[in-house]
C-alpha positions as CSV (number, residue, x, y, z in Angstrom):
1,X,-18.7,-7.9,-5.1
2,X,-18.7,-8.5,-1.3
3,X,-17.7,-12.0,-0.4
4,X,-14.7,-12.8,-3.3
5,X,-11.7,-14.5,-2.3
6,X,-8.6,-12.5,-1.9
7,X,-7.0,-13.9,-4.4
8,X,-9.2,-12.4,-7.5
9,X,-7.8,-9.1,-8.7
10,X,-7.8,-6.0,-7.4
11,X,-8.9,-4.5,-11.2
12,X,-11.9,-6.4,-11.0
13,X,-13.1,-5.8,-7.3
14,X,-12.9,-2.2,-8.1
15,X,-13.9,-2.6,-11.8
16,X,-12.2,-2.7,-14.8
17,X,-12.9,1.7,-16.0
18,X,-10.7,2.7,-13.2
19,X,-7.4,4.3,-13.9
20,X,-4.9,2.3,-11.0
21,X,-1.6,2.8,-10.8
22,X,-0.5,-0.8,-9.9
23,X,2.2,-2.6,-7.3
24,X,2.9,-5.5,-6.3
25,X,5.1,-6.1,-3.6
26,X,6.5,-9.8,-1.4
27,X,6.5,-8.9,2.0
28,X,9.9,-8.8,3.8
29,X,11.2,-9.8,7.1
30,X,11.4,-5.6,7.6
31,X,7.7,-5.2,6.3
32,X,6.3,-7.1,9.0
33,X,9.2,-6.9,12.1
34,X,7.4,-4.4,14.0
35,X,9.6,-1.4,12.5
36,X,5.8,-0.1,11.6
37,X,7.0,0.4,8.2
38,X,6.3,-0.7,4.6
39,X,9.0,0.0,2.1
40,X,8.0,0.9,-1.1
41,X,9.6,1.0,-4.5
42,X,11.0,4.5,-5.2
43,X,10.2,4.1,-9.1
44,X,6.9,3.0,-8.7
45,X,6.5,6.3,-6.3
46,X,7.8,8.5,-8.6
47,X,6.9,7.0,-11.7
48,X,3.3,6.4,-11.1
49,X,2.6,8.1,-7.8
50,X,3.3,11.5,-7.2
51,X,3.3,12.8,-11.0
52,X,-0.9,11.9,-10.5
53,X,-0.9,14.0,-7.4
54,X,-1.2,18.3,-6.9
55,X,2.8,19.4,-6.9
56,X,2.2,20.7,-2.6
57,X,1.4,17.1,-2.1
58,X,4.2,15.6,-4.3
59,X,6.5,17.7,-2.3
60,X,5.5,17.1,0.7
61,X,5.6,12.9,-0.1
62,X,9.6,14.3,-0.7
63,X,9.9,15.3,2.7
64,X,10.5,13.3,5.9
65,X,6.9,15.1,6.8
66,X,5.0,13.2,4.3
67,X,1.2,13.1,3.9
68,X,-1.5,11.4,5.0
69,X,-3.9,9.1,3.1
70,X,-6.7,6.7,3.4
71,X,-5.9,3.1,2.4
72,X,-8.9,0.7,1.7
73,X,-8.4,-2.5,2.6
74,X,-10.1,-4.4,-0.5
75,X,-10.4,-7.6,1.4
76,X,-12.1,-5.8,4.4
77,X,-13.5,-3.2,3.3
78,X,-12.4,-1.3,6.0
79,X,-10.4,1.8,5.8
80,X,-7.4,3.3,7.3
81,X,-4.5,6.6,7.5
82,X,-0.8,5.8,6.2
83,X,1.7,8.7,6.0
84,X,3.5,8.2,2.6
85,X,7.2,10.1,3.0
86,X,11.1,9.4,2.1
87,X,13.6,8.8,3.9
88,X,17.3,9.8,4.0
89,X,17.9,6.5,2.1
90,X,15.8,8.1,-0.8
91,X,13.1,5.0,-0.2
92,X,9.6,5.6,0.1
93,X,7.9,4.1,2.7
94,X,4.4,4.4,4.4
95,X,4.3,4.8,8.3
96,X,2.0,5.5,11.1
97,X,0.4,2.5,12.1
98,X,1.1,0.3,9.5
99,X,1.8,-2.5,12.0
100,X,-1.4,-2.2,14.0
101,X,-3.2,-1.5,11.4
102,X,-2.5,-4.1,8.0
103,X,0.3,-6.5,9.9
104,X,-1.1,-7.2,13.2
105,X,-4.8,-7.1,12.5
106,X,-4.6,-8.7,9.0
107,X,-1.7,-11.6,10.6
108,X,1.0,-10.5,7.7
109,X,3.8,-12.4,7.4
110,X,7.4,-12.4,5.4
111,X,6.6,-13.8,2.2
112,X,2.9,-12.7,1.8
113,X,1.8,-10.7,-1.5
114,X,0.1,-7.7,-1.4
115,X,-1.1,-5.3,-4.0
116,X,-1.1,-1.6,-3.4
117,X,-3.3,0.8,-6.2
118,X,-3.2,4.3,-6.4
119,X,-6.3,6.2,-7.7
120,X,-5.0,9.7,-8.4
121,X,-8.7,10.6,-9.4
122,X,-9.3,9.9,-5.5
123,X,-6.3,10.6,-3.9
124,X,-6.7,7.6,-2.5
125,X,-5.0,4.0,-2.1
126,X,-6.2,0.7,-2.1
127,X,-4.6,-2.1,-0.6
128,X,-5.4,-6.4,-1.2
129,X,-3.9,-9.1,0.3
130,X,-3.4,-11.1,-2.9
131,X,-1.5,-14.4,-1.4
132,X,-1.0,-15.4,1.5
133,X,2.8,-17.0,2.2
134,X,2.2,-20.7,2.7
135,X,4.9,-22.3,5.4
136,X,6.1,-25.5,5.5
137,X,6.7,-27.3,8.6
């Protein structure tokens, strides 16, 4: 499957038996700013997230601690650690090096798509870059 545009869905680079938990999220201005945060949607987090995770770990994604996972970057096939936690606002974001790692080195921007999968079978997320925000000058 190496070599499809990132536009194709992320069911079908990862093939269509696996069990995804699915989100799709417009970059914001506070996505990409350099805050070295990516805010997530609290329902898909609770609703789809953390009831496919061991209860210590759900817990722990509760906390200001957080945990750690590895994100696959579809499109690169390159791998990386996000800490997935809440904050005081009762959002869910994921930290640690989310700047460096998917904003500066994939050149995200306010109004790009991406797509964000949980495999619970894996404890693992995968992450696509599904469009890319077109600007006109």
């Amino acid at each position: 499957m190496a070599g499809l545009p990132p536009h194709i869905d992320l069911e079908l680079r990862l093939g269509q038996e696996a069990d995804l938990k699915n989100y799709t999220k417009v970059l914001t201005q506070s996505d990409v700013d350099g805050s070295s945060r990516l805010l997530l949607e609290r329902e898909w987090v609770e609703g789809e997230v953390l009831p496919g995770m061991a209860q210590t770990r759900a817990e722990r994604c509760r906390s200001r601690d957080g945990v750690m996972f590895e994100f696959e970057d579809v499109n690169t096939n390159t791998k990386h650690p996000l800490v997935l936690k809440k904050w005081a606002s009762n959002s869910f974001v994921l930290t640690t090096n989310w700047n460096k790692d998917f904003v500066d080195r994939r050149t995200l921007e306010e109004g790009d798509e991406i797509g964000l999968s949980w495999d619970a079978q894996y404890s693992k997320f995968y992450l696509s870059l599904r469009r890319k925000y077109w600007h006109h000058v």
